[in-house]
C-alpha positions in Angstrom: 5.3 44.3 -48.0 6.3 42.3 -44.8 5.8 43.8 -41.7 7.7 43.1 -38.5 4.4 41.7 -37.3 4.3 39.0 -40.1 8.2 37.6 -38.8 8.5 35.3 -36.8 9.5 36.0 -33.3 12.4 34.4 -31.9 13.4 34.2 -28.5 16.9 33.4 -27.5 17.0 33.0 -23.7 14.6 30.4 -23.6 16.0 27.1 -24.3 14.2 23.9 -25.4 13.6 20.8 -22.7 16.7 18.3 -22.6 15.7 15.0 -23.6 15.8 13.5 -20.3 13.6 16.1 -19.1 10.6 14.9 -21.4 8.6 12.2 -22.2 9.7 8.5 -20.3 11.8 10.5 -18.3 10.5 13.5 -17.0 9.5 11.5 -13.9 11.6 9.3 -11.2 9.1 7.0 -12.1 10.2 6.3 -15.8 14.1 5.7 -14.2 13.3 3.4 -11.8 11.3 1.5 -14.2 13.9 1.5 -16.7 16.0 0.3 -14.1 13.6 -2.5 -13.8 14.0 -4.0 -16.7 17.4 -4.0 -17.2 17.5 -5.8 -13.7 14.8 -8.6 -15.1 17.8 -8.7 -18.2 20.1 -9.0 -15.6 18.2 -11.8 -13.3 17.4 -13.8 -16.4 21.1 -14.7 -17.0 21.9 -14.5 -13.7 19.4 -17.8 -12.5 17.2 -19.3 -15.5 14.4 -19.9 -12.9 13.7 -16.2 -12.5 11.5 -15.9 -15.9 9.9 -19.3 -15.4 5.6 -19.2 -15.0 6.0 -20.2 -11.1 8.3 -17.3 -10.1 7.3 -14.9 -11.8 3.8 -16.1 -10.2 5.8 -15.7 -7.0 7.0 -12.3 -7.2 3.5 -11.4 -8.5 2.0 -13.0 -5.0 4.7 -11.3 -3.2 4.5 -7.7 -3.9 1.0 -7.9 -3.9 1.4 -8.0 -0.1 2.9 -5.1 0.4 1.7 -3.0 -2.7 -1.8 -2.1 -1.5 -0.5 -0.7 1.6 2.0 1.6 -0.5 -1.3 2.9 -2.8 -2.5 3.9 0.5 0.6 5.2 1.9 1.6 7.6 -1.6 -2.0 9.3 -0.9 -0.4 10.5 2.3 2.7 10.8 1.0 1.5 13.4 -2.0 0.0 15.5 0.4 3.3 15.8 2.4 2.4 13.5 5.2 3.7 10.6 6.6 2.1 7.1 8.1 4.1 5.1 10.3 1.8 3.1 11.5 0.7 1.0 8.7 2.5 -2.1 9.6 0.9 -2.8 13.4 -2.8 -1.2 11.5 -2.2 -4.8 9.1 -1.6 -7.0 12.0 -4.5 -5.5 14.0 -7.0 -6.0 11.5 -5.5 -9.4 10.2 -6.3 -9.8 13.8 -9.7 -8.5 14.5 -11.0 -10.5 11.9 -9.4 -13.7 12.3 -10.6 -13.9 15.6 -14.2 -12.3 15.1 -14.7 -14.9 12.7 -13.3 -17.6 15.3 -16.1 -16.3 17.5 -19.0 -15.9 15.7 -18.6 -19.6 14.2 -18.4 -21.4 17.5 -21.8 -22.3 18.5 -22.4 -21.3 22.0 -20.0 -17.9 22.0 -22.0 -14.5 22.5 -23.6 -13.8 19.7 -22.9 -16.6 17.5 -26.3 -18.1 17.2 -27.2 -14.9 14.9 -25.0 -16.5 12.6 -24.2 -20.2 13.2 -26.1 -23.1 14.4 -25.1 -26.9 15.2 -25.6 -29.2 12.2 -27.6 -32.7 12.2 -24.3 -34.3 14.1 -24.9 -32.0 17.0 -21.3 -30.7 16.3 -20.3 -29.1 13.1 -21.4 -25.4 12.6 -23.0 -24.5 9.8 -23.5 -20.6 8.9 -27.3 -19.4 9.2 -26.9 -16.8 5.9 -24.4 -18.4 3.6 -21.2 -15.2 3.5 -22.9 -13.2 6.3 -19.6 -14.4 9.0 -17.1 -13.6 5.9 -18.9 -10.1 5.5 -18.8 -9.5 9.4 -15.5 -10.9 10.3 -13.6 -8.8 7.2 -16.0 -5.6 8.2 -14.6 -5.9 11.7 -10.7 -5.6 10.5 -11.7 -3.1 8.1 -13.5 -1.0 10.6 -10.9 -0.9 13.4 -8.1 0.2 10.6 -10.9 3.2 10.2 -11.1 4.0 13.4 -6.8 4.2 13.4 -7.7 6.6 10.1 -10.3 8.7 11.9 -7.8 8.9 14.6 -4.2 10.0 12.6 -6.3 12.2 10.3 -8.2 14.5 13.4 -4.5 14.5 15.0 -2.7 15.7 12.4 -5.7 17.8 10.6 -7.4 19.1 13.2 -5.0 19.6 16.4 -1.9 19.9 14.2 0.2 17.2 15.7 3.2 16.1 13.6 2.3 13.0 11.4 5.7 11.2 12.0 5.2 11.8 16.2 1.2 11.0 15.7 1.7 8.0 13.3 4.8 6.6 15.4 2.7 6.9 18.5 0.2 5.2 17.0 2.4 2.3 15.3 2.9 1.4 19.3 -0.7 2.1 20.0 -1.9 -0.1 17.7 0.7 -3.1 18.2 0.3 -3.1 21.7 -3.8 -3.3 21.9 -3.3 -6.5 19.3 -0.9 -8.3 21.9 -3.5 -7.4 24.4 -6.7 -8.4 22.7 -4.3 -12.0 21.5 -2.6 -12.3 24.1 0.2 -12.3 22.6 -0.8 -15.4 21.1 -2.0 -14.7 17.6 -5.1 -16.3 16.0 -6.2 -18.2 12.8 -9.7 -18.0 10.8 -11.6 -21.0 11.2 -15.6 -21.6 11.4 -17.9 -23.1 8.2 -16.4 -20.1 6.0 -12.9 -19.8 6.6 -12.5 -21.9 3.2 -14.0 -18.9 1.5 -11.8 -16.4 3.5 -8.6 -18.5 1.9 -10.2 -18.5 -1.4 -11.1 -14.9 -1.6 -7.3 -14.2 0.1 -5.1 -16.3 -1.3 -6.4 -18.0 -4.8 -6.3 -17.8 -8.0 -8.1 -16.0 -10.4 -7.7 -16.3 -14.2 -4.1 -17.6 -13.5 -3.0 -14.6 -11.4 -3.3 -14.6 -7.2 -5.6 -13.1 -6.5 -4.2 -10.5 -4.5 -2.5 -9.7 -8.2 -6.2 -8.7 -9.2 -7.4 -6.8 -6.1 -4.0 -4.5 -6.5 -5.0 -3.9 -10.6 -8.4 -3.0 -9.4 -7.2 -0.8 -6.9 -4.2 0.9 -8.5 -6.6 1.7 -11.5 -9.2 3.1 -9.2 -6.3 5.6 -7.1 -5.0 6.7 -10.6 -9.2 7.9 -12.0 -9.5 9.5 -8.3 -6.7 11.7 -8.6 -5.8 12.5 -12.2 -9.9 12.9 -13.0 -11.8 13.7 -9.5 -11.8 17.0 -7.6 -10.5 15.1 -4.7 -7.7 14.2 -6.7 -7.0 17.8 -7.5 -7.2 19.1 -4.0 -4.9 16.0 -2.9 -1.9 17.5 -5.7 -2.8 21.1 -4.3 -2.3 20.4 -0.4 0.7 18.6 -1.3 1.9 21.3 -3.4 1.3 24.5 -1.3 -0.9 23.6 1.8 -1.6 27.5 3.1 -2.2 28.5 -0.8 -4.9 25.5 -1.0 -6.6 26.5 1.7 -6.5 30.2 0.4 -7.9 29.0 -2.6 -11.3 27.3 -1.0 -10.2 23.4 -0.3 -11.5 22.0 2.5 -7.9 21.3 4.0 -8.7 19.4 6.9 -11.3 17.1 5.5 -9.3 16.2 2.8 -6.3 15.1 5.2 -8.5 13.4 7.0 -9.9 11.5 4.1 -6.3 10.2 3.0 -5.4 9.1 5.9 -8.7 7.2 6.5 -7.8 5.9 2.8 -4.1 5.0 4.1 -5.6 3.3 7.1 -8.2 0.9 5.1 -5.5 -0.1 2.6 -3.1 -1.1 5.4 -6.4 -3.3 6.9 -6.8 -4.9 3.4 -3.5 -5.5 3.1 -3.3 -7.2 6.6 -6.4 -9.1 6.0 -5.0 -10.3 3.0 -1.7 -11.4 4.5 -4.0 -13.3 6.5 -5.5 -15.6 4.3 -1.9 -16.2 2.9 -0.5 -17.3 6.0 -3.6 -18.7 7.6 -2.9 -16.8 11.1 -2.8 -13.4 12.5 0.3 -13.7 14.4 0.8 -11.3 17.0 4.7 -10.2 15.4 2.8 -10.0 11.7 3.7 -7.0 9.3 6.3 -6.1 11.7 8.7 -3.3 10.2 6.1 -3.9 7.2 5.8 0.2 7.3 10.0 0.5 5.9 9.1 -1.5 3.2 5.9 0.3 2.2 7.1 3.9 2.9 10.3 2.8 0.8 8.7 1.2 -1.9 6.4 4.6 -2.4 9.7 7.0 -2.6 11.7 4.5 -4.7 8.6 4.7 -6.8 8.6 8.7 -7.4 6.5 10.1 -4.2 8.1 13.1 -3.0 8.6 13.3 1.4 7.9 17.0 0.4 4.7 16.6 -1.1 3.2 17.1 -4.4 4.4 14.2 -6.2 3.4 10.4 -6.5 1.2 8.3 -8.1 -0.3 4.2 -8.3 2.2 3.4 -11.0 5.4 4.7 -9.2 3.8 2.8 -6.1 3.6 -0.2 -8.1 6.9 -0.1 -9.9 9.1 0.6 -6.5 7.2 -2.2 -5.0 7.9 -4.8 -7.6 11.7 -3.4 -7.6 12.3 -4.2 -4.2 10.5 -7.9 -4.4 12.9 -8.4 -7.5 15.6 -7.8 -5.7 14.6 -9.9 -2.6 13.8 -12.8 -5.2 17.1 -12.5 -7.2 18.8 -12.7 -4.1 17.7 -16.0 -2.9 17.6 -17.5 -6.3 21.3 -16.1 -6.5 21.8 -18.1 -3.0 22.4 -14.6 -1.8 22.7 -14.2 1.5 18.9 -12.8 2.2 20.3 -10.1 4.9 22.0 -8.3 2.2 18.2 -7.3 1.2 17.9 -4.3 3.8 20.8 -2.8 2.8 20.0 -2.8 -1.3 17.0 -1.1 -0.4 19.0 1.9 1.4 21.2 2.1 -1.1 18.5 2.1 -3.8 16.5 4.8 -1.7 19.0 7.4 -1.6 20.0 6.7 -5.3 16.5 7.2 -6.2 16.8 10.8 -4.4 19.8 11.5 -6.0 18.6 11.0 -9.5 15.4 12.8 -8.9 17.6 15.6 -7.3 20.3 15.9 -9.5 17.2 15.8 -12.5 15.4 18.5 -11.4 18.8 20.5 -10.9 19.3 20.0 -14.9 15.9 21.1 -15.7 
């Protein structure tokens, strides 16, 4: 005989997930990239150079230069942060090691006989440990962006500044000291390896840029730290609920520290990059660069509150917004109209992610 602990239980207020709240599309991430692709539909009839091999090479190249900056940014983004200073931290380093470079490859600077000396014409420079400048010179950029890192992190971490007044500060900060160190002049990489530093920058690898490959590398590495690292973990949790993290045992205030240093280095690479593509460091480079990034990021699913975010989402937003500035000049758009897509595609983005999470 059944008994009513054999039944089976039913329970009526508790309804079953909406399609649109599973699956694909239980993240902004899965809209915008649906949206993607119907825009590549769209493109593809629009102008029938948009699928060829060389643009799509293009738009590859060109949201690779602003992509590894926004895999740095949605670290500080998931934790509920902001960095506004990721566009001057590019043109610093870009900087920095365009002109370390410069300086340690012309015989007769300080310190350049550790690394060059004069060939047999008594004129050309040719490099005492074959990579050693390349290592310096990209060292250099890289450690000044760490420094900016060190900086924003014990601000905001430790002394509890706000991260848009300490990273805004900073965004001046930074700009300024690279018109001072230039001039205002800029500076290009030159000396027995600058080939290299073009190569390394601005080639190709397999058929891709390769600033195509470093992103893949990257993005892949961002998404193992923080679905399958205890840093990873603690990055989700101070976004989430910063006071209940710290309750809970994380080490808050290294870990904000950390992501910013993270932010900081991407931006370097990014400007270092950049660098190699235009072959200067112009003192106006990346300028504004830190709309685009930040915009890219929340277009791409990180949440300003925290908590949410990831290297795909970063990825997809970024590609988005290069898709629309390509479309637009193959369309013979008029190219200012670009700003003001991205706006409007920002707050859309926001209101589909609010108005999903008010039907969940």
């Amino acid at each position: 005989m059944a008994t009513p602990l054999d039944s089976p239980i039913s329970f009526t207020n508790v309804g079953k997930a909406r399609w649109w709240q599973t699956g694909f599309f239980a993240s902004q991430t899965g809209y915008v990239l649906l949206a993607l692709l119907v825009l590549f539909v769209v493109m593809n009839f629009a102008s029938p150079y948009f699928l060829t091999e060389g643009n799509i090479q293009n738009v590859a190249k060109n949201f690779s230069f602003i992509a590894i900056a926004t895999l740095g940014v949605t670290f500080v983004i998931i934790t509920g942060g902001i960095d506004l200073s990721v566009g001057s931290v590019m043109c610093f380093s870009a900087m920095i090691t365009s002109m370390v470079m410069t300086q340690i490859s012309t015989p007769g600077m300080p310190g350049a006989d550790w690394f060059v000396h004069l060939g047999p014409d008594g004129k050309t420079a040719v490099a005492n440990l074959p990579g050693l400048i390349l290592l310096v010179s990209i060292l250099a950029g890289l450690g000044v962006a760490l420094i900016v890192g060190l900086i924003n992190g014990f601000c905001i971490a430790v002394l509890g500044l706000s991260p848009f007044v300490t990273t805004l500060g900073m965004l001046s900060i930074v700009r300024g000291l690279g018109y001072v160190v230039s001039n205002g002049r800029g500076s290009f990489p030159s000396g027995p390896e600058a080939s290299y530093f073009y190569t390394l920058t601005s080639g190709v690898v397999f058929g891709m840029p390769a600033p195509f490959i470093y992103l893949v590398v990257l993005a892949v590495a961002m998404a193992v730290v923080l679905h399958h690292t205890g840093f990873g973990r603690h990055v989700f949790a101070i976004g989430g609920n910063e006071k209940a993290a710290a309750l809970t045992g994380i080490p808050v205030v290294r870990v904000k520290i950390e992501i910013y240093v993270i932010c900081a280095l991407a931006a370097g690479l990014q400007g270092i990059i950049i660098c190699g593509w235009l072959g200067s460091a112009p003192a106006n480079m990346a300028t504004s660069y830190e709309l685009n990034v930040i915009a890219a990021a929340v277009i791409g699913g990180a949440n300003l509150a925290g908590g949410a975010g990831g290297p795909l989402g970063a990825i997809v937003g970024c590609v988005l917004l290069e898709v629309i500035r390509n479309g637009l000049v193959l369309a013979q758009v008029n190219s200012y109209w670009q700003q003001t897509l991205v706006g409007v595609i920002i707050i859309a983005a926001v209101l589909v992610d609010r108005l999903r999470s008010r039907m969940a």
